[in-house]
C-alpha positions as CSV (number, residue, x, y, z in Angstrom):
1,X,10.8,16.6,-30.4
2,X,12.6,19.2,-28.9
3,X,11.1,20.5,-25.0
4,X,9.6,23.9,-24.5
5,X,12.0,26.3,-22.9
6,X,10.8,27.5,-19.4
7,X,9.9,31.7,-20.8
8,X,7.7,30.2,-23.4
9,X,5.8,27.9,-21.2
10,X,5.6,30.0,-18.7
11,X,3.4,32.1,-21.8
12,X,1.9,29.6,-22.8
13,X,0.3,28.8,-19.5
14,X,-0.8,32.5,-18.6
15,X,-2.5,32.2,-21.9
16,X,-4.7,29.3,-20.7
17,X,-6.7,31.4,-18.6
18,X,-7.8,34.5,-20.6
19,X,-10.8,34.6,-21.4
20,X,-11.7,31.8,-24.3
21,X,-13.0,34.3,-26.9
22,X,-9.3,36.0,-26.9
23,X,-7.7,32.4,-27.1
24,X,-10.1,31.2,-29.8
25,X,-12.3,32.6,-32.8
26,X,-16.1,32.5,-32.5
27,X,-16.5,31.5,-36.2
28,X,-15.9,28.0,-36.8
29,X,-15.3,28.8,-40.3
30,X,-11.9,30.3,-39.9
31,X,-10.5,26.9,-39.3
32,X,-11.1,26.9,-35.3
33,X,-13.3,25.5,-32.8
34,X,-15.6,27.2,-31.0
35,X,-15.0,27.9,-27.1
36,X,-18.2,26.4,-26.6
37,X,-19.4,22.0,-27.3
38,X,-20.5,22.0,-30.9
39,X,-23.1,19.5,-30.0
40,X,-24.2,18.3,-26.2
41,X,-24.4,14.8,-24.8
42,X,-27.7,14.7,-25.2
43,X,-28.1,15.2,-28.6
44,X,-25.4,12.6,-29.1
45,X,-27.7,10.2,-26.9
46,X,-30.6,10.9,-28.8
47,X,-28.3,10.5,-32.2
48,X,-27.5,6.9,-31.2
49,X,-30.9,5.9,-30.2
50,X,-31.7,7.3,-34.1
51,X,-29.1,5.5,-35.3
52,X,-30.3,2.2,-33.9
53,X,-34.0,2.6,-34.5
54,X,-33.2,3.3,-38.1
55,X,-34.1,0.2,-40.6
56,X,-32.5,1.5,-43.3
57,X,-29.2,1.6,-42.4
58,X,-27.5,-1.5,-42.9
59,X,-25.5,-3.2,-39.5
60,X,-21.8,-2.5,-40.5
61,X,-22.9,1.8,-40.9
62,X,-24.9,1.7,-38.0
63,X,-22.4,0.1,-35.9
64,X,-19.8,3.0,-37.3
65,X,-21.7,5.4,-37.0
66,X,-22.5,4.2,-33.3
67,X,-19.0,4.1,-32.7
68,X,-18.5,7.3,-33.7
69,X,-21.2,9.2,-31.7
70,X,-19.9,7.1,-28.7
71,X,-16.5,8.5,-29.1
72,X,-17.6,11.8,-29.3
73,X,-19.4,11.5,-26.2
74,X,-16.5,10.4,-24.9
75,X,-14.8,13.2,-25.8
76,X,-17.3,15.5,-24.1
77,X,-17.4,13.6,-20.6
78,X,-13.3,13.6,-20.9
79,X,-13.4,17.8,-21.6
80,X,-15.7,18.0,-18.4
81,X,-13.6,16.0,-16.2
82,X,-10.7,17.7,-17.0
83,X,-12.2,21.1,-16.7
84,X,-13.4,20.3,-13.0
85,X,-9.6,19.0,-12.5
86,X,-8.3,21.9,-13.2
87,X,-10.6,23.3,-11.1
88,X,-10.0,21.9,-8.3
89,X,-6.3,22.5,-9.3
90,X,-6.6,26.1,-8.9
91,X,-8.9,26.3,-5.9
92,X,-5.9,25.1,-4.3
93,X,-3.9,27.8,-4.9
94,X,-6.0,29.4,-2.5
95,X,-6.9,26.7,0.1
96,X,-3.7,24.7,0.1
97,X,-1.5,27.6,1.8
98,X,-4.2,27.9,4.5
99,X,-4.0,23.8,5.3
100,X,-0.3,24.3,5.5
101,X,-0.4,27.0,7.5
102,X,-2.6,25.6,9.9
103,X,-1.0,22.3,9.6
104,X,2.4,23.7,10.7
105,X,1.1,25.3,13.5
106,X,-0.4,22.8,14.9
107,X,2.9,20.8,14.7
108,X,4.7,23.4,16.6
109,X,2.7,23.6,19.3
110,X,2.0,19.6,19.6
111,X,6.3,20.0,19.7
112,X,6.3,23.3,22.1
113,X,3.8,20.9,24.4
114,X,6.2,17.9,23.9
115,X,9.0,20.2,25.4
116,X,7.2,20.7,28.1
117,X,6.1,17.4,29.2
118,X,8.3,14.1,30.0
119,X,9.6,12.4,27.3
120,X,9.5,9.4,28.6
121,X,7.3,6.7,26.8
122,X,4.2,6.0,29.0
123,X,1.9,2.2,29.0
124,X,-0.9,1.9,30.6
125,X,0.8,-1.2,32.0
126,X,2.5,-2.0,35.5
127,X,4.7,-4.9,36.3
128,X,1.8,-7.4,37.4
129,X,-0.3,-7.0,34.2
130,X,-0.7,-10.3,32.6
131,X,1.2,-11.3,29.1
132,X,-2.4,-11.4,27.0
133,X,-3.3,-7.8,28.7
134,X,0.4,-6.6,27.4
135,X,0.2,-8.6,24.2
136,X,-3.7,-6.8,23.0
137,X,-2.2,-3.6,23.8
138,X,0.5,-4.3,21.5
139,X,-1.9,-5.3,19.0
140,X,-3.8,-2.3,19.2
141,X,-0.5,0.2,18.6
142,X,0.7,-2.0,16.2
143,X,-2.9,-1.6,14.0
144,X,-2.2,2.7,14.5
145,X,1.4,2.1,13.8
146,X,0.5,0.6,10.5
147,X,-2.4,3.3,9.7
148,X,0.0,5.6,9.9
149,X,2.8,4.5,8.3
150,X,0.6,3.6,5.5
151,X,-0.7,7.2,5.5
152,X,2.8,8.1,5.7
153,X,4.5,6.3,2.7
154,X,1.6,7.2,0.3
155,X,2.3,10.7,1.2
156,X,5.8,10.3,0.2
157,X,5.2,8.4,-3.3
158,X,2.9,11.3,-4.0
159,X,5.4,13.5,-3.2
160,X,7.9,11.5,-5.8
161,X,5.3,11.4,-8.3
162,X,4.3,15.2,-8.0
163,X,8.1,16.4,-8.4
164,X,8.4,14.5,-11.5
165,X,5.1,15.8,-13.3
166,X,6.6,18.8,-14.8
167,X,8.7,16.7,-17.4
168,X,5.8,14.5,-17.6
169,X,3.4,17.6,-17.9
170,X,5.9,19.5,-20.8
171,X,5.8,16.2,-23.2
172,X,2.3,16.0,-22.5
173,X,1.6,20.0,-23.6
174,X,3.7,19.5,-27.1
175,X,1.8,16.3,-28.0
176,X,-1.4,17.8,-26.9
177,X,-0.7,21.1,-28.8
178,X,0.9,19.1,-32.5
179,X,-3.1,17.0,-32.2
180,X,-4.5,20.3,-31.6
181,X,-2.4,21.1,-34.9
182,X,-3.3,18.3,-37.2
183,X,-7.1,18.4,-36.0
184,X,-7.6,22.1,-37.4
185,X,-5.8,21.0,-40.9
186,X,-8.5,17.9,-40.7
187,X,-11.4,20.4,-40.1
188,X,-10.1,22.4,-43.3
189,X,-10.1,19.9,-45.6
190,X,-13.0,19.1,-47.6
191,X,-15.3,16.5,-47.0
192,X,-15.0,13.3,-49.2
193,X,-17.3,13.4,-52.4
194,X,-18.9,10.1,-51.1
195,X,-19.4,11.2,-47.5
196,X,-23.2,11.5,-46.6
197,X,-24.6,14.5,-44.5
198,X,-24.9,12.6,-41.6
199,X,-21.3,11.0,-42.0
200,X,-20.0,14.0,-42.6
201,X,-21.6,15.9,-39.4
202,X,-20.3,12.8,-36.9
203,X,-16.9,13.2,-38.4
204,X,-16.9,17.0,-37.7
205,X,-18.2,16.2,-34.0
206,X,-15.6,14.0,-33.5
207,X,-13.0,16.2,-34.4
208,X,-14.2,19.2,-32.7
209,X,-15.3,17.5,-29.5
210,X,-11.8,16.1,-29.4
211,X,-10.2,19.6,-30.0
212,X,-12.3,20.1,-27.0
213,X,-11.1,17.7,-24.8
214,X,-7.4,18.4,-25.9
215,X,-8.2,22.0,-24.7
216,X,-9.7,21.7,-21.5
217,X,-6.3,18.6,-21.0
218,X,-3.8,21.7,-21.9
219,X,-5.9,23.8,-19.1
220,X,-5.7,21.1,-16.3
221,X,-2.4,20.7,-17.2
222,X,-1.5,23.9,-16.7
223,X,-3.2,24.5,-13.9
224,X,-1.5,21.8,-12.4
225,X,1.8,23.3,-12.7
226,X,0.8,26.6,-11.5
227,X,-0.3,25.2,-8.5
228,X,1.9,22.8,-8.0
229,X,4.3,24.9,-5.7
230,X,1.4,25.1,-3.2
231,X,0.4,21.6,-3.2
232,X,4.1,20.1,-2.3
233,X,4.4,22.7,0.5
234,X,1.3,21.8,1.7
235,X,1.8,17.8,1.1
236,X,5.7,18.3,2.8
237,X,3.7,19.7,5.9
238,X,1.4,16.2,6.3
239,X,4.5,14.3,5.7
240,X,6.2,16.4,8.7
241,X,3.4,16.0,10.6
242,X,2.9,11.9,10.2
243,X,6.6,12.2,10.8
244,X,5.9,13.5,14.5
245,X,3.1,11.3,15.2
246,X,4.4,8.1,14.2
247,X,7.2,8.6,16.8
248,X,5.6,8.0,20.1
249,X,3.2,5.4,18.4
250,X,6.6,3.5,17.5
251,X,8.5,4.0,20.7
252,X,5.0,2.2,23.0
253,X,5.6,-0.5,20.0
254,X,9.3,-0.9,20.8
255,X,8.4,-0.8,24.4
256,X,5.5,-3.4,24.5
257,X,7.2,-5.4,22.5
258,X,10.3,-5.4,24.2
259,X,8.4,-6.0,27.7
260,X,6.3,-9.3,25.6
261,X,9.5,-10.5,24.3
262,X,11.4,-10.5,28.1
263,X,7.8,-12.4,29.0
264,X,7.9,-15.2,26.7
265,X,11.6,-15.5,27.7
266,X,11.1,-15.2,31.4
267,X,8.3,-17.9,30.9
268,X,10.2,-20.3,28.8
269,X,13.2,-20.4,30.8
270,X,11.0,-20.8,34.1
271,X,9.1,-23.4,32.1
272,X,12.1,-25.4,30.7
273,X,13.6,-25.7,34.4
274,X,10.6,-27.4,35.3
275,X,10.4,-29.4,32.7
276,X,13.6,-30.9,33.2
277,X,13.5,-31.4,37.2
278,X,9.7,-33.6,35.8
279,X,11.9,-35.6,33.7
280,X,14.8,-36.0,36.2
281,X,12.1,-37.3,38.7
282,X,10.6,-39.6,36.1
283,X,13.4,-41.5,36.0
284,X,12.6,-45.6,37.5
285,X,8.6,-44.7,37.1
286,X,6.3,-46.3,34.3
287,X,7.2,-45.6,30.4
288,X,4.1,-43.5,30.0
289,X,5.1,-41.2,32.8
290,X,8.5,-41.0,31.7
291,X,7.7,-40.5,27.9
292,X,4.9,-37.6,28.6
293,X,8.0,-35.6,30.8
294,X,10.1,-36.2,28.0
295,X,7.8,-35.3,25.3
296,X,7.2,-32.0,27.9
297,X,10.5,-31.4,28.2
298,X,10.9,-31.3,24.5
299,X,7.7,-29.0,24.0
300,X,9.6,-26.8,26.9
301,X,12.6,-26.8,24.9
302,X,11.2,-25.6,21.3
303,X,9.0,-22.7,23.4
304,X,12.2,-21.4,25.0
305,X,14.7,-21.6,21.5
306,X,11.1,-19.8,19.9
307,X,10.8,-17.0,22.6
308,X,14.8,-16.4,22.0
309,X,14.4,-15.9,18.1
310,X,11.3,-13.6,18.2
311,X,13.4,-11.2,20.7
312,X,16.3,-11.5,18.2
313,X,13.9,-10.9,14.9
314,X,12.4,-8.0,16.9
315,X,15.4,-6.4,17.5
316,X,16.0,-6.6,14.0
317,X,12.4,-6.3,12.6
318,X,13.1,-2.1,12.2
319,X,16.3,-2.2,10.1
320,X,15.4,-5.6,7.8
321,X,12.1,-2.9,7.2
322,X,13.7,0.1,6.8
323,X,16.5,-1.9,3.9
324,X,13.4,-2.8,2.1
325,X,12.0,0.6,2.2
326,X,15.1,1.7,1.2
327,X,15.9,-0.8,-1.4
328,X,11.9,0.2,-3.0
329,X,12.8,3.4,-3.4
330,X,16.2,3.0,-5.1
331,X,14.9,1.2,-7.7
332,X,11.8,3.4,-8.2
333,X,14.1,6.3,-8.5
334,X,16.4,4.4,-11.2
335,X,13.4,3.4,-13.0
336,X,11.9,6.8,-13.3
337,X,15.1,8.3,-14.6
338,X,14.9,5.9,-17.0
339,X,11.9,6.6,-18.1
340,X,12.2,10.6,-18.7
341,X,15.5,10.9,-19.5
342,X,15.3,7.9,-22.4
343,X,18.3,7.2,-24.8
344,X,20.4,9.5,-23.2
345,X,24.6,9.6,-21.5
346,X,23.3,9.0,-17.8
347,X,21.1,6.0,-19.2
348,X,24.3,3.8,-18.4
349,X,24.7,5.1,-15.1
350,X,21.2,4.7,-14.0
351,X,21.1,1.1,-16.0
352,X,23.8,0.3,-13.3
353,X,22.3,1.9,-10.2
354,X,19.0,-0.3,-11.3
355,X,21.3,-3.5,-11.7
356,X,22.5,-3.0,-8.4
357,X,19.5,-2.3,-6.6
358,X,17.9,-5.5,-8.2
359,X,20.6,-7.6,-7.3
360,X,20.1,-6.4,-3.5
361,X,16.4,-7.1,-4.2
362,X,17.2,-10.8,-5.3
363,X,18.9,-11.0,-1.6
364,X,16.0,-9.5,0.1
365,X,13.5,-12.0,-2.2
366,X,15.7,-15.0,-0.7
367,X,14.8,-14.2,2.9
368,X,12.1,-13.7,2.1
369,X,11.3,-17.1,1.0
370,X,12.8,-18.6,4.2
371,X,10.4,-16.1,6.2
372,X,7.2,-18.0,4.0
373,X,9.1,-21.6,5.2
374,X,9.1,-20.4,8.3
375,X,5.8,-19.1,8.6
376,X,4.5,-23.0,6.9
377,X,6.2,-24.8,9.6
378,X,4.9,-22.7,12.2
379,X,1.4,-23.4,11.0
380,X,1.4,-26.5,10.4
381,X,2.8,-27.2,14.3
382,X,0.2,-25.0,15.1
383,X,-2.4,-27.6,13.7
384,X,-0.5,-30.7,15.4
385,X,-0.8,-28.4,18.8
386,X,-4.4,-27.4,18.9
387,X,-5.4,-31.0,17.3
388,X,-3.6,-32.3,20.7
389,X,-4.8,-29.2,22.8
390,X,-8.2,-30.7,21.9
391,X,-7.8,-34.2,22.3
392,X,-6.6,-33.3,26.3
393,X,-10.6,-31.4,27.1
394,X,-10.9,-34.6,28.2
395,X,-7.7,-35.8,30.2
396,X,-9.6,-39.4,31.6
397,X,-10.6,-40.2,27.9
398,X,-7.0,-39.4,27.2
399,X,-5.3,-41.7,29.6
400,X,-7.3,-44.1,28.5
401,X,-6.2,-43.8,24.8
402,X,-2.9,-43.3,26.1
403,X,-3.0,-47.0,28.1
404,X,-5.5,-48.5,25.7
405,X,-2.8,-51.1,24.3
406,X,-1.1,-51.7,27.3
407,X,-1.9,-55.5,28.6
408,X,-2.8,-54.6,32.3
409,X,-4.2,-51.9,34.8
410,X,-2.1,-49.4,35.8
411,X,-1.8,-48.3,39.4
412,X,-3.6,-45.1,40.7
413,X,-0.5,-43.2,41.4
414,X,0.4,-44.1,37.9
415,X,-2.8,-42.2,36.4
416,X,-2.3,-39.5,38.9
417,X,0.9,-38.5,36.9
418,X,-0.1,-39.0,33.9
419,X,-2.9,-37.0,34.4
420,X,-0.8,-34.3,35.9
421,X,1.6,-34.3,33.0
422,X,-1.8,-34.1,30.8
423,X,-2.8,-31.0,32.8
424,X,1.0,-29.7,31.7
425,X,1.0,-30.1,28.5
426,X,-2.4,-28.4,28.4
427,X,-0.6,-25.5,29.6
428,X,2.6,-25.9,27.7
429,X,0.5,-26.1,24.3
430,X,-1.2,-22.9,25.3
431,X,1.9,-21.0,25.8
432,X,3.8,-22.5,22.9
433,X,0.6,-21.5,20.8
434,X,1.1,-17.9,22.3
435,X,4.4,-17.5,21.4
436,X,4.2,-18.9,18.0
437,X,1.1,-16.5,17.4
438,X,3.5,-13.4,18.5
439,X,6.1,-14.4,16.4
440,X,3.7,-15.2,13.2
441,X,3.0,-11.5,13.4
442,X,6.1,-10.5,13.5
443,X,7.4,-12.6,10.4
444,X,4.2,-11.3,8.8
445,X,5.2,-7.7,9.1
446,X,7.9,-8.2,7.6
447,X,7.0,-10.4,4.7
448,X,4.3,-7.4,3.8
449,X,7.1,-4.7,3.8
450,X,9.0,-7.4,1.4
451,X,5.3,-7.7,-0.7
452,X,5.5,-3.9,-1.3
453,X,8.3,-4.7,-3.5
């Protein structure tokens, strides 16, 4: 199949919208269809209710025949959406330099304005607002950072998908126009000795309606291509435009979660040297007291090492994201080169590129199997913690769990500590549960930019 060279297509396409009664002969008998449906939906509808009210028509025709009429409505409802494609496909000739237009302008002045003002990154926090304040705030950036960034990257796999439709569109056009071919030779050829009337009007409908469809497909088609130039120029200028707003959206991320990260740290540490000075001055006092500071000590220890790994997977969260991204589109592009070049000399050197890529994406899929081990242990400590959370509600009925087995009273200091280490590792549970809920989110982020693979 050999491709259309760009002066006849070009033709071709100008020829798509003259009027239909140059493009096509009104008499059907000279081996054409008419610019008009040979027969409407409805009388197709009504056709098949015919069709199935008739008793003497055996099953196996009727069900042929039903077929048949179906198709051909088909056929009509596919013409129709395809003419209202193409459409909308040339309406945008007109509206889509307008929307860039005003797009772009209203870029340059949010930059103009930009210059003007400080850059500095603002929060609507100061240094005495409390770690949940800080921590919704994030939340809430992180939900428009997302919105956007999703708005963003289906932009941009339009935008792929749009620069490749002209090869797409060109193999399309020559299949389109050989049917187109083989359906007026069908029309000219007699009808079979044994064909009845009615068979032989369906299978005329069928062809024709499909002539139909093929047509109004070649229109859209071209349309598409003729206002294609518009519609990239005016999808470039939302992808510039994303472009600026995610920026400040991301720096208040960076910067919240920079200022959560330093708070879980600050915390831990401050809560792991208490810990420790408890356990130092639990030494020589009952076994309980001394095994609830140690167990505290311990809870201290894994809250701290937690806090210090989300900073560090924060810091990295951006790049490990952006590889991915990166990674995605690699192979997208390979596989699309593929796909319209074929059997060709470069098929070798995109074959390689593709083997590459997917052995970088066996990497990624590695880590991101630890990230989904890391995420199950989380949750199920997160279970242990708020079963224990609940059991200390009540800290008297928990002491006395706690000295249930034990073979006498113990004294009323001895309860007093216990039931201030209880009242500790209230608090320690609630933090640790903090910290592993910031860092669940984190790991999740990134486990959905590794699910878009």
């Amino acid at each position: 199949m050999k491709p259309i060279s760009l002066p006849l297509l070009l033709i071709f396409l100008l020829t798509l919208f003259l009027p239909l009664d140059l493009v096509y002969p009104a008499d059907p008998s000279a081996g054409q269809v008419t610019s008009q449906a040979p027969v409407s939906a409805e009388v197709l509808r009504a056709k098949i209710k015919e069709v199935g009210a008739n008793i003497d028509l055996d099953e196996s025709t009727k069900a042929e025949l039903t077929n048949r009429y179906r198709t051909a409505l088909s056929n009509l409802e596919v013409a129709s959406s395809h003419q209202k494609t193409a459409e909308e496909f040339l309406k945008s000739r007109k509206t889509a330099p307008e929307q860039t237009r005003k797009i772009r302008e209203e870029l340059e002045r949010a930059k103009e304005s930009s210059k003007a003002s400080s850059s500095d990154v603002k929060l609507n926090i100061t240094k005495d607002t409390p770690l949940p304040e800080i921590e919704q705030l994030l939340n809430q950036e992180d939900a428009n950072y997302a919105a956007i960034q999703a708005s963003l990257s289906d932009a941009k796999e339009q935008l792929d998908n749009m620069l490749n439709r002209p090869a797409v569109i060109q193999k399309r056009l020559v299949e389109a126009k050989e049917r187109q071919a083989k359906i007026a030779d069908e029309i000219k050829m007699p009808a079979p000795k044994t064909e009845s009337p009615r068979e032989k009007e369906v299978r005329h409908w069928l062809l024709v309606t499909e002539e139909l469809a093929l047509r109004a497909e070649i229109k859209m088609l071209g349309a598409e291509l003729l206002s294609q130039a518009m519609r990239i120029e005016l999808l470039r200028a939302y992808i510039d435009e994303k472009t600026w707003e995610i920026k400040p959206v991301e720096a208040r991320v960076h910067k919240l979660q920079e200022k959560v990260n330093k708070l879980h740290i600050a915390r831990a540490e401050k809560t792991q040297v208490e810990t420790q000075v408890d356990q130092q001055m639990s030494r020589g006092k009952h076994a309980l007291v001394q095994m609830m500071a140690k167990k505290n000590a311990v809870l201290s220890e894994d809250i701290s090492f937690l806090a210090t790994r989300l900073d560090d997977l924060t810091k990295r969260k951006d790049d490990i994201i952006k590889e991915t991204e990166r990674l995605r589109d690699n192979y997208q592009i390979s596989k699309q080169r593929i796909e319209l070049v074929g059997m060709s000399q470069i098929l070798g050197k995109a074959f390689a590129e593709q083997s590459m890529t997917l052995e970088k994406l066996a990497g990624v899929s590695e880590q991101a199997e630890l990230r989904e081990e890391q995420i199950a242990k989380i949750n199920i400590a997160r279970i242990q913690y708020n079963d224990e959370r609940r059991s200390l509600k009540d800290i008297p009925n928990y002491i006395a769990d706690l000295t249930a087995d034990l073979s006498g009273k113990i004294s009323d200091e001895t309860r007093g500590e216990l039931e201030d280490f209880a009242e500790k590792r209230q608090r320690l549970l609630n933090q640790a549960l903090t910290t592993q809920r910031t860092y669940l989110i984190v790991l999740n982020e990134l486990d959905a930019a590794n699910n878009e693979l």
